[in-house]
Backbone as CSV, one residue per row, in Angstrom:
resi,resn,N_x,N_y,N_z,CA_x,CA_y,CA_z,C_x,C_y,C_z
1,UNK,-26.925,20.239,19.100,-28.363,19.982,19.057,-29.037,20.773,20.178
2,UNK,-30.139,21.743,20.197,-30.875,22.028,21.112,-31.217,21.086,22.034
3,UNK,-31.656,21.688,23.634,-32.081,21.166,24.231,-33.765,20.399,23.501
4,UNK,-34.535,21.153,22.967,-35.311,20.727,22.640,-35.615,19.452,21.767
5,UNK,-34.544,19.450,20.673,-34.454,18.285,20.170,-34.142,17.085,20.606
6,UNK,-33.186,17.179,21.816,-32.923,16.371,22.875,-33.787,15.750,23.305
7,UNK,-34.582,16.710,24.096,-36.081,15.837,24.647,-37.141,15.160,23.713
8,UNK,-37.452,15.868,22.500,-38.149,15.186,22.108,-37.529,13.939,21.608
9,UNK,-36.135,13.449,21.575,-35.520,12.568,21.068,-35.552,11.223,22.013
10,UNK,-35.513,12.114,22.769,-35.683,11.100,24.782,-36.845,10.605,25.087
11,UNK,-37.978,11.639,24.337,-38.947,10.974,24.618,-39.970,10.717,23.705
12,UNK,-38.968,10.467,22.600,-40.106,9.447,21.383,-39.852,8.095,21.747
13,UNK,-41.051,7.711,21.159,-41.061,6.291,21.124,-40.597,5.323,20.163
14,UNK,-39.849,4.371,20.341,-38.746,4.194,19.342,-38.956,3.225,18.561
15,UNK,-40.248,2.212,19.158,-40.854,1.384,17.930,-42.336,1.842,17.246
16,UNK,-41.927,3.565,16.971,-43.139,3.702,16.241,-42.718,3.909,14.876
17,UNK,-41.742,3.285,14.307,-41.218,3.064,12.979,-41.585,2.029,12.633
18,UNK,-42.020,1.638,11.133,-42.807,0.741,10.738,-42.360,-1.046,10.857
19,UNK,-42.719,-1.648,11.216,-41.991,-2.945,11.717,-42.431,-3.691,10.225
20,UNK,-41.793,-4.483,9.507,-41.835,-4.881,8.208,-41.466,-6.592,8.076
21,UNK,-42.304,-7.231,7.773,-42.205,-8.784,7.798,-41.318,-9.344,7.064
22,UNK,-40.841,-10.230,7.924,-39.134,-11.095,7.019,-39.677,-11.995,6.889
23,UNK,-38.689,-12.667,6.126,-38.993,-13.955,4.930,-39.816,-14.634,5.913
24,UNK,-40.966,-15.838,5.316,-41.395,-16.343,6.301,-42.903,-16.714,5.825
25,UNK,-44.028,-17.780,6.256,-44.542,-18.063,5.951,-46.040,-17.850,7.087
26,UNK,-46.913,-17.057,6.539,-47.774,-16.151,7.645,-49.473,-16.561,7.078
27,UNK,-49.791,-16.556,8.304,-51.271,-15.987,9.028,-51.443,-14.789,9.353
28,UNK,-52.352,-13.901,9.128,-52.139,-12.576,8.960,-53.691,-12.179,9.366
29,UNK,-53.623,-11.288,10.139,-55.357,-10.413,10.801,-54.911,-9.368,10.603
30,UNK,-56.121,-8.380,9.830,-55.906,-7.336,9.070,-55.902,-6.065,10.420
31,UNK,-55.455,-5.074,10.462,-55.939,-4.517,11.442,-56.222,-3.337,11.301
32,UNK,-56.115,-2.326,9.532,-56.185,-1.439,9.466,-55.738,-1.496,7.827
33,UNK,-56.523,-0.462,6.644,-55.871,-0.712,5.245,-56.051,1.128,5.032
34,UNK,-55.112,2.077,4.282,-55.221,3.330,4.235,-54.463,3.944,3.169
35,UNK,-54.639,4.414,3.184,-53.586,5.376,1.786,-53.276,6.766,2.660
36,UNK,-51.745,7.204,2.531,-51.092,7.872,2.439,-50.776,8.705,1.453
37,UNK,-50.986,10.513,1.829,-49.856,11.357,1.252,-48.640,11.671,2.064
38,UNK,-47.371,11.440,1.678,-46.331,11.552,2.396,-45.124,11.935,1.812
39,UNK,-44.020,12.295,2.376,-42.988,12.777,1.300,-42.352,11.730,0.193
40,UNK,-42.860,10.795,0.186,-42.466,9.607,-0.847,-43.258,9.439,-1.613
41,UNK,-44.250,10.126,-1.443,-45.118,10.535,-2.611,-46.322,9.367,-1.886
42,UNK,-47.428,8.561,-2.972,-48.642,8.611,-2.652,-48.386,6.671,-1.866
43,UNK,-49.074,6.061,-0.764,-48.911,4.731,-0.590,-50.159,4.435,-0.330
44,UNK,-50.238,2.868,-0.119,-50.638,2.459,0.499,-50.292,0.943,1.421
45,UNK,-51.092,1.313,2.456,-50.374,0.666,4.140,-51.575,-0.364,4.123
46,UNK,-50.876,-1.554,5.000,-51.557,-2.304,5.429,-51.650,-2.726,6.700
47,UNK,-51.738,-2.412,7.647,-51.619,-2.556,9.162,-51.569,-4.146,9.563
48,UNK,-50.897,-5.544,9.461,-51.203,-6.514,9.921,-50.866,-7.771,11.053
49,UNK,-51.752,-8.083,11.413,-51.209,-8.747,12.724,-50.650,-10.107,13.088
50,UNK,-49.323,-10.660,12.884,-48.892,-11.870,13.010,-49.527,-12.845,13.276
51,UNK,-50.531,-13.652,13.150,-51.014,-15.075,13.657,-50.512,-15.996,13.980
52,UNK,-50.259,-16.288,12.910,-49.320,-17.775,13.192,-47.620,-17.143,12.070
53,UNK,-46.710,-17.721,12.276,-45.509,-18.182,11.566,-44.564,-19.009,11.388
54,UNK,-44.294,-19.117,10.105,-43.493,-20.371,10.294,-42.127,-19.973,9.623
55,UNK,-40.936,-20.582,9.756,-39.723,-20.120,9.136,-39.948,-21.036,7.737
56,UNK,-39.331,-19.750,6.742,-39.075,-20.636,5.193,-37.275,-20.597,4.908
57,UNK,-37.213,-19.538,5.262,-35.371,-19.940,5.780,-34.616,-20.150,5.883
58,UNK,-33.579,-20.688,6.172,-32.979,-21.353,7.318,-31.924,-19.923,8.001
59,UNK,-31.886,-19.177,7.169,-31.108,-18.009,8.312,-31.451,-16.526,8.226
60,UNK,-33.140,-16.866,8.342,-33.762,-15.605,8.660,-35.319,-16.314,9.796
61,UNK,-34.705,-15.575,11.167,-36.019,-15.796,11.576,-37.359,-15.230,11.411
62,UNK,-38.724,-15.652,11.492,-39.992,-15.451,10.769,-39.971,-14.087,11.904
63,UNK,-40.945,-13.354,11.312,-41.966,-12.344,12.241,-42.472,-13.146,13.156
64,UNK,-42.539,-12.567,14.915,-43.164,-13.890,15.311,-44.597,-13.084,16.019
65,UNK,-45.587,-14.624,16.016,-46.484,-13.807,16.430,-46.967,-12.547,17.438
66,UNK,-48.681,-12.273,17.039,-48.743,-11.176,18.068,-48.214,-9.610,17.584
67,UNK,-47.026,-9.575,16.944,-46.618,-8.284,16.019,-46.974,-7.926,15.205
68,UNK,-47.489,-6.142,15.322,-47.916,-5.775,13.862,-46.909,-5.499,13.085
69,UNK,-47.337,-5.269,11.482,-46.056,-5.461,11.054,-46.562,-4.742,9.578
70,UNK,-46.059,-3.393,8.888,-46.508,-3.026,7.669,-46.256,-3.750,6.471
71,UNK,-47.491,-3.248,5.855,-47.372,-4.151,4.472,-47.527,-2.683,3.578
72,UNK,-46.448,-1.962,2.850,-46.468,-0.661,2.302,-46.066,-0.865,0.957
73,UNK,-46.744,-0.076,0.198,-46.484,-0.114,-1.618,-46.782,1.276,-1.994
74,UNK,-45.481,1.905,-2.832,-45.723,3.098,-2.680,-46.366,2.854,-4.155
75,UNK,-47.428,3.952,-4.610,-48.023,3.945,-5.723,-48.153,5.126,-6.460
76,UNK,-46.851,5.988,-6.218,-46.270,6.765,-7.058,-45.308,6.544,-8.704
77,UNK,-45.042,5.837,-8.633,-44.177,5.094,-9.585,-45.075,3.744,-10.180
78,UNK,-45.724,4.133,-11.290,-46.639,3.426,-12.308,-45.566,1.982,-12.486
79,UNK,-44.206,2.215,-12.887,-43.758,1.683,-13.610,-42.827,0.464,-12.475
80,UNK,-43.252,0.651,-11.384,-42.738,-0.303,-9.863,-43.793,-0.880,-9.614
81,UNK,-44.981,-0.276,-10.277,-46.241,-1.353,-10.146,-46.735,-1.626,-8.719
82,UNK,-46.211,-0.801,-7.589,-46.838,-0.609,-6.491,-48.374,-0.947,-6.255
83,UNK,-49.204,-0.418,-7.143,-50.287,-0.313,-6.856,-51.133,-1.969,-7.410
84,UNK,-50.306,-2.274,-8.626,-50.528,-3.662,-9.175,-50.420,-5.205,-7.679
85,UNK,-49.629,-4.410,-7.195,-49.350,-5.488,-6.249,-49.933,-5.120,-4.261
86,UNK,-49.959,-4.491,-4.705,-51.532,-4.345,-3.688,-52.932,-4.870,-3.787
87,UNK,-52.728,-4.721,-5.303,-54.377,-4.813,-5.783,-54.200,-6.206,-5.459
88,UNK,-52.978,-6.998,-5.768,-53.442,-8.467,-5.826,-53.243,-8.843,-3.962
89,UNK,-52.557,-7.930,-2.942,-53.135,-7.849,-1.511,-55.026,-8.047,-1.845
90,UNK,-55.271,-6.736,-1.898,-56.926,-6.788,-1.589,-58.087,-7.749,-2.410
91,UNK,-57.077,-8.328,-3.721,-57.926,-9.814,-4.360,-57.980,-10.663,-3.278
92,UNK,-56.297,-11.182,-3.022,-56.666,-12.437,-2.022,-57.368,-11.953,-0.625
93,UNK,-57.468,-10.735,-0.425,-57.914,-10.414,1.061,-59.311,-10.851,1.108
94,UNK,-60.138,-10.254,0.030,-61.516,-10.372,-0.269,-61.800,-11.867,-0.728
95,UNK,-60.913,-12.450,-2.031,-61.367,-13.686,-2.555,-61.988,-13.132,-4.222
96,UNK,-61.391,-11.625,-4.200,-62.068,-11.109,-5.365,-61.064,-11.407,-6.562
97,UNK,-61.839,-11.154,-8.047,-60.987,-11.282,-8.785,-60.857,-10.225,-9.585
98,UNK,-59.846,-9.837,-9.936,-59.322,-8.861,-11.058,-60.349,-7.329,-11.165
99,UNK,-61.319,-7.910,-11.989,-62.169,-7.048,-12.493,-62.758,-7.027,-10.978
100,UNK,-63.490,-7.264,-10.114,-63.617,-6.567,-9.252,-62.798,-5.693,-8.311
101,UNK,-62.076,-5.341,-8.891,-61.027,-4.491,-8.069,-61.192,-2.671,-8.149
102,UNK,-62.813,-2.255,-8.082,-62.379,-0.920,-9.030,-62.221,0.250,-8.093
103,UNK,-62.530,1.339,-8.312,-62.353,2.380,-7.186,-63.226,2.052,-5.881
104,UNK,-64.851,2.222,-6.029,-65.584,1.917,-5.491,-65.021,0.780,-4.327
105,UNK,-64.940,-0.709,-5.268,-64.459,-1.924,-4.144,-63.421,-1.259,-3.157
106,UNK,-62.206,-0.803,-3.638,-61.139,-0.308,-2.649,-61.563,0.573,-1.855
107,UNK,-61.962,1.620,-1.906,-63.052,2.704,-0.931,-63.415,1.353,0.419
108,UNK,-64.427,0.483,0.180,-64.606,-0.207,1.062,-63.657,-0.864,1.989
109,UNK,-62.863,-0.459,1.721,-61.824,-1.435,2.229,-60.068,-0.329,3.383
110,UNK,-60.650,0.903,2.387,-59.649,1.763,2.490,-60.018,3.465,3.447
111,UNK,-61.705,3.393,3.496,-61.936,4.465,4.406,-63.135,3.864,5.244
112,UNK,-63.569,4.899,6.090,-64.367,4.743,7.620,-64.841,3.058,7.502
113,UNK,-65.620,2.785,6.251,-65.785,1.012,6.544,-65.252,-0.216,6.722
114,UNK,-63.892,0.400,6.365,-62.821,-0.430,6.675,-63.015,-2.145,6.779
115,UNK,-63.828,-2.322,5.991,-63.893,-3.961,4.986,-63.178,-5.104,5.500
116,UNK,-62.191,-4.834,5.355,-60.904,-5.598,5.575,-60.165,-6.115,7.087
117,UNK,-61.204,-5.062,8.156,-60.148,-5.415,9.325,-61.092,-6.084,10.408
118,UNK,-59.740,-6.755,10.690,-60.132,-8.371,11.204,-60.192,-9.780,10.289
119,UNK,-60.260,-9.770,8.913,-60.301,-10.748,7.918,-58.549,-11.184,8.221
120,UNK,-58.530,-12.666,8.028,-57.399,-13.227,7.998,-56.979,-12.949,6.133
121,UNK,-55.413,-13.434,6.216,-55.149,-13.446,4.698,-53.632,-13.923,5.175
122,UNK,-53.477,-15.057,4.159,-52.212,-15.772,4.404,-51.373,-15.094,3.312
123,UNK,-49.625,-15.489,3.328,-48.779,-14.504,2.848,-47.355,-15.492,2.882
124,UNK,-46.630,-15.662,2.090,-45.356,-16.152,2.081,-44.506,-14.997,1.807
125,UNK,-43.676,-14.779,2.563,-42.781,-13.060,2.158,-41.429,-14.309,2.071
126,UNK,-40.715,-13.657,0.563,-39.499,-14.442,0.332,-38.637,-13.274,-0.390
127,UNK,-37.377,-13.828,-0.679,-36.304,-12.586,-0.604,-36.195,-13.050,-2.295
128,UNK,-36.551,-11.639,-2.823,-36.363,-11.436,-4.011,-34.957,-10.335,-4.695
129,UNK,-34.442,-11.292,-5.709,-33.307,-10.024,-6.345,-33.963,-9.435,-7.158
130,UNK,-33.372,-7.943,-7.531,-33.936,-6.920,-8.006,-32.957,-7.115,-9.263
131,UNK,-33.144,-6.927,-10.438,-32.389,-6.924,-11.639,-31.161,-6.144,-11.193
132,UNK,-29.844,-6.708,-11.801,-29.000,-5.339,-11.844,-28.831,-4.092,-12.606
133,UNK,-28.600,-3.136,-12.048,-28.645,-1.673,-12.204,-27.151,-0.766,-12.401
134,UNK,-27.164,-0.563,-13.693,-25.588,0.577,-13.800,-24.142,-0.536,-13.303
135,UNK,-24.397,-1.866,-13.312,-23.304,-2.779,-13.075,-23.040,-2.865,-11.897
136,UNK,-23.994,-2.415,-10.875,-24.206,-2.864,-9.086,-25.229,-3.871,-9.609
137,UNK,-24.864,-4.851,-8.477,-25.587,-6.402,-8.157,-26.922,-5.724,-8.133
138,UNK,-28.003,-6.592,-7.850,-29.641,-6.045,-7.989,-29.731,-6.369,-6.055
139,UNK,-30.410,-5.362,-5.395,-30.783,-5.500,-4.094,-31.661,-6.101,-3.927
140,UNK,-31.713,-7.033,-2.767,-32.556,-8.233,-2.236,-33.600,-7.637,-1.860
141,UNK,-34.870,-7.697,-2.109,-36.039,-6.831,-1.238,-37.217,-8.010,-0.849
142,UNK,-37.898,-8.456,0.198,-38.852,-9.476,-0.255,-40.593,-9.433,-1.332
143,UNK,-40.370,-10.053,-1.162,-41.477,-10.631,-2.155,-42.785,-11.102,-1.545
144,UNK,-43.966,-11.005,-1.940,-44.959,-11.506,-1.518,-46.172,-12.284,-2.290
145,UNK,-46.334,-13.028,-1.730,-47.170,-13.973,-2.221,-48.564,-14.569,-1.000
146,UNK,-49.871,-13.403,-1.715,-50.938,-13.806,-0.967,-52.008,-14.820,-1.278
147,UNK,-52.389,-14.966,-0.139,-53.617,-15.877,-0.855,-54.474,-15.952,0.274
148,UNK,-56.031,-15.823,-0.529,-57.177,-15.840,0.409,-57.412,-17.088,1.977
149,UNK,-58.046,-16.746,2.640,-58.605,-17.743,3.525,-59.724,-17.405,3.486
150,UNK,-60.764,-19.164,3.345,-62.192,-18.636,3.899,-62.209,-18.787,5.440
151,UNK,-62.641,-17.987,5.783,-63.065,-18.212,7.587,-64.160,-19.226,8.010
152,UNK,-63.832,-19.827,9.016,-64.351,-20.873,9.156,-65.981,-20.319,10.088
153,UNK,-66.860,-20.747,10.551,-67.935,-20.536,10.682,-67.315,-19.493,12.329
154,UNK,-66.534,-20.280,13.401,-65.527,-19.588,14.562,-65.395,-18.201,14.588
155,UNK,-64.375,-18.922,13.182,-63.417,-17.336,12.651,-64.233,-16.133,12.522
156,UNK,-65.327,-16.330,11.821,-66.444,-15.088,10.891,-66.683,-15.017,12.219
157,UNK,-67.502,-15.673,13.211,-67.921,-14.615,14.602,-67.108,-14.228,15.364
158,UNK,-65.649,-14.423,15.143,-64.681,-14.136,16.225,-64.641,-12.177,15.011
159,UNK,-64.467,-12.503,14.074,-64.162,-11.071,13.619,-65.432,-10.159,13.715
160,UNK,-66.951,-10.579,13.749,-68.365,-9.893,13.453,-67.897,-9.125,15.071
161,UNK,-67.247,-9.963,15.973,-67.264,-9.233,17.576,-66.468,-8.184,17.630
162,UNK,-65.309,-8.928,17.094,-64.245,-7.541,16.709,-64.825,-6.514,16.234
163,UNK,-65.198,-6.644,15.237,-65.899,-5.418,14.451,-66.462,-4.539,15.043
164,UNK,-67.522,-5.217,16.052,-68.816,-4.707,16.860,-67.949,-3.966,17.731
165,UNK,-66.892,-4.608,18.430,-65.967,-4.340,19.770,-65.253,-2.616,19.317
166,UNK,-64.722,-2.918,17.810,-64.100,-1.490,17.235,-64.755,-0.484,17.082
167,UNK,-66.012,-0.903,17.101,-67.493,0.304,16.228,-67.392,0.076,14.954
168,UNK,-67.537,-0.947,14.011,-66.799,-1.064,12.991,-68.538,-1.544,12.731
169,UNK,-68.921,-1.547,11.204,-70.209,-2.189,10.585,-70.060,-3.656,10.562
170,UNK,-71.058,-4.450,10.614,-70.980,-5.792,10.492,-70.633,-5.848,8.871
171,UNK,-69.239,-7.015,8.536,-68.823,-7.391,7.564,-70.085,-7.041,6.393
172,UNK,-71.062,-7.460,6.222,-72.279,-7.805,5.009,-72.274,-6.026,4.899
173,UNK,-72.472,-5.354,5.395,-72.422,-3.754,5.483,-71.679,-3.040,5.163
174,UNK,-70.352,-3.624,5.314,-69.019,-2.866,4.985,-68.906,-3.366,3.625
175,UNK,-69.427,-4.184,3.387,-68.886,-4.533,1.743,-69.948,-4.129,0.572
176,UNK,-71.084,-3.627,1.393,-72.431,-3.287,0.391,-72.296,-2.611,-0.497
């Protein structure tokens, strides 16, 4: 290996690989929503921030708070439904349903207005089998299951500050 590769090896940073939530039962603050082009073809990321957790379990410990932690669906592959299961991320994120889900809504949510960050959104991540394949067992991957929170009168000004604090538009603006 070159010296060069060396150093830069020495001096990357080693938890800037995506940290990914285990089984577990979550409170969740949004902190960032984006789409990716990348060599895995097209995603989208969810940047989110541990709140609260609780173990569902018994021999996997939860994400614990305070950690961000990706929420990624690649949406190259129609038929993995990546993008189906995002969409139902940004239903419960918003409180929207179905048919409001169209290009436009996601835009809000996915560039400079960034909609979404700071909104809580609760989440049960559980370990799902994958059908079997060519007569190998099906691989365990988790599963997710969201669902909206309304914010309590607190909550909405604890995030309007955030917002303000990020340079971010007040919520009613970002969603116009």
């Amino acid at each position: 290996m070159s010296n060069a590769a060396l150093t830069r090896i020495a001096t990357a940073q080693a938890t800037l690989g995506a940290q990914y939530l285990k089984a577990g039962r979550y409170r969740m603050e949004v902190q960032s929503i984006r789409t990716k082009d990348g060599f895995k073809g097209l995603s989208a990321i969810a940047e989110v921030k541990v709140v609260t957790s609780e173990r569902t379990q018994a021999n996997t410990e939860p994400t614990r708070p305070g950690l961000i932690a990706s929420y990624v669906e690649n949406l190259s592959d129609s038929k993995k439904n990546g993008g189906g299961r995002f969409k139902a991320f940004l239903m419960a994120l918003a409180g929207a349903e179905e048919h409001e889900v169209t290009p436009d809504f996601i835009a809000k949510f996915t560039e400079a207005n960034q909609a979404g960050t700071f909104l809580l959104v609760d989440c049960d991540v559980f370990p799902k089998t994958l059908p079997e394949k060519e007569g190998r067992p099906g691989k365990v991957i988790e599963g997710y299951r969201w669902s909206n929170v309304s914010p309590t009168d607190a909550e909405l000004a604890s995030i309007e500050s955030k917002r303000l604090a990020a340079k971010l538009p007040p919520l009613a603006d970002a969603l116009a």
